[in-house]
C-alpha positions in Angstrom: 35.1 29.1 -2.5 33.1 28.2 0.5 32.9 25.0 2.3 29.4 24.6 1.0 28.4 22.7 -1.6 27.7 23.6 -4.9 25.3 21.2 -6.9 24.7 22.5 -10.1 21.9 20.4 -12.4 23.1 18.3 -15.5 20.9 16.6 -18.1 17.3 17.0 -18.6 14.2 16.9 -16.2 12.5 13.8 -15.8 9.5 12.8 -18.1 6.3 12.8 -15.9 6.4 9.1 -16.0 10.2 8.8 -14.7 9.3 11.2 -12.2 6.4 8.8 -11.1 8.4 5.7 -11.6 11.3 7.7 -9.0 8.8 8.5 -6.5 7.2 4.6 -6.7 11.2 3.4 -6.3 11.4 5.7 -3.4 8.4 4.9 -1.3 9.2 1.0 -1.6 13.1 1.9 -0.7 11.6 3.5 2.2 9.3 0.4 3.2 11.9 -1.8 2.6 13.8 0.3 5.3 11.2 0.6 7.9 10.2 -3.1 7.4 14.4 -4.2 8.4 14.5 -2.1 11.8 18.1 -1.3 11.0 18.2 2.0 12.6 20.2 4.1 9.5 17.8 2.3 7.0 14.4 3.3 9.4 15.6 6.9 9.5 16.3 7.2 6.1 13.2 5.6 5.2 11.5 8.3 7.4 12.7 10.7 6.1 11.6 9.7 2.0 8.2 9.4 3.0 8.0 12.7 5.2 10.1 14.5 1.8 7.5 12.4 -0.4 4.2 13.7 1.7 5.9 17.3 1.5 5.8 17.4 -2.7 2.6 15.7 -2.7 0.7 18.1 -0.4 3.1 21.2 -0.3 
C-alpha cells in the first residue's frame, strides 16, 4: 500500500436538506473563524467559503 490515503465512503448521501443544513453549519464555522483573527481559524475559514463558492458556481 501507498503512503496515500485511502478514504472510502460509508453510509448514505445526505438528504437535500442535510446537505443544506451542512453547508449553512459551514459558512457560519467559517464566519465564526474570520470574525476571531486567530490565524489557523481565518485560514480555515477561507478556505470553506472559497470550497463553498466552488460547489455553488462550479
Amino acid at each position: 500500500m501507498s503512503g496515500g490515503r485511502h478514504v472510502v465512503p460509508v453510509g448514505r448521501s445526505f438528504t437535500p436538506e442535510e446537505g443544506a443544513q451542512l453547508t449553512v453549519l459551514s459558512v457560519l464555522d467559517a464566519v465564526y473563524g474570520v470574525s476571531h483573527g486567530d490565524s489557523e481559524l481565518v485560514e480555515r475559514g477561507r478556505r470553506t467559503l472559497t470550497r463553498l463558492r466552488a460547489v455553488q458556481h462550479p
